[in-house]
C-alpha positions in Angstrom: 33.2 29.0 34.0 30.0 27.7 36.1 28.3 30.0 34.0 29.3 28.7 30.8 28.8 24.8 31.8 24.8 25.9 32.6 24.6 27.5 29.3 25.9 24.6 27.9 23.2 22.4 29.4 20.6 24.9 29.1 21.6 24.5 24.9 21.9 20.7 25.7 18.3 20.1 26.8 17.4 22.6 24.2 18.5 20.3 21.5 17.1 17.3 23.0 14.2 18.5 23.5 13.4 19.8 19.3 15.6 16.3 18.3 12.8 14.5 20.9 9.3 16.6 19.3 10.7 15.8 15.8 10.9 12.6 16.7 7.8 12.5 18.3 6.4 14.1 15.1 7.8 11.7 12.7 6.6 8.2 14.7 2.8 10.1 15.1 3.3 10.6 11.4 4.4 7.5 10.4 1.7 6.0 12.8 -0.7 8.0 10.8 0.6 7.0 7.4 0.4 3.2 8.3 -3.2 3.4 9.3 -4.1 5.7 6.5 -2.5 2.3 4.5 -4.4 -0.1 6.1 -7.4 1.3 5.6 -7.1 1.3 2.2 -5.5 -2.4 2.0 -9.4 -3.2 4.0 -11.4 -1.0 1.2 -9.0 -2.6 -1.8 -9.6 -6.1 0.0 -13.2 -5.4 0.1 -13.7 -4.3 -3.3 -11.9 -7.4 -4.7 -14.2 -9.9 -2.7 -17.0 -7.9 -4.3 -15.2 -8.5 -7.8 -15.1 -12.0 -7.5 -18.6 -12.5 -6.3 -20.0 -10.5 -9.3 -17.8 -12.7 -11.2 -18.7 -16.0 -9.7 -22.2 -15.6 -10.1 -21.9 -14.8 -13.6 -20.0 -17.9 -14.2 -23.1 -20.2 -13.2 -25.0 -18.0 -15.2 -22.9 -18.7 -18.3 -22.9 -22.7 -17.1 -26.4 -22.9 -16.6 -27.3 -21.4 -19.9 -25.0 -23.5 -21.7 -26.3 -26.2 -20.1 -29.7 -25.9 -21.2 -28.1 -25.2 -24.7 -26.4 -28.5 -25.1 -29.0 -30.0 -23.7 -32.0 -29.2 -26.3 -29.1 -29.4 -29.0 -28.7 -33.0 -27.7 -32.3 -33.9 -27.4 -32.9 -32.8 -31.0 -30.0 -34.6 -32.4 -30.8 -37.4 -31.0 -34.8 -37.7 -31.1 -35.6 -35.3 -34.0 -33.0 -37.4 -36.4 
């Protein structure tokens, strides 16, 4: 009887101890995931504030040159008529 109660516990910490490496596994993996994630969220985030730069300074572009449209369509309406 003794002996069967210590194999028992000897198949006891047996199974606790593969249920607590898997676990172990699984939060090292999941801690792995989430920073493979975030690194990516930084490079997306990144890229987009690059995006919008390029974009921005393209929009003055466009406003300055349209600008300087109107304005020599402006001065030859009104002092060349």
């Amino acid at each position: 009887m003794r002996e069967n109660k210590t194999l028992r516990q000897k198949w006891t910490c047996t199974v606790f101890c593969f249920t607590l490496n898997y676990v172990f596994f699984l939060f090292f993996r999941i801690d792995a995931n989430v920073q493979d994630a975030e690194l990516n969220v930084e490079a997306a985030h990144n890229e987009i504030i690059r995006y919008f730069q390029n974009i921005t300074s393209n929009r003055w572009l466009m406003i300055k040159i349209f600008a300087v449209l109107i304005f020599f369509f402006l001065f030859f309406v009104i002092f060349m008529a």
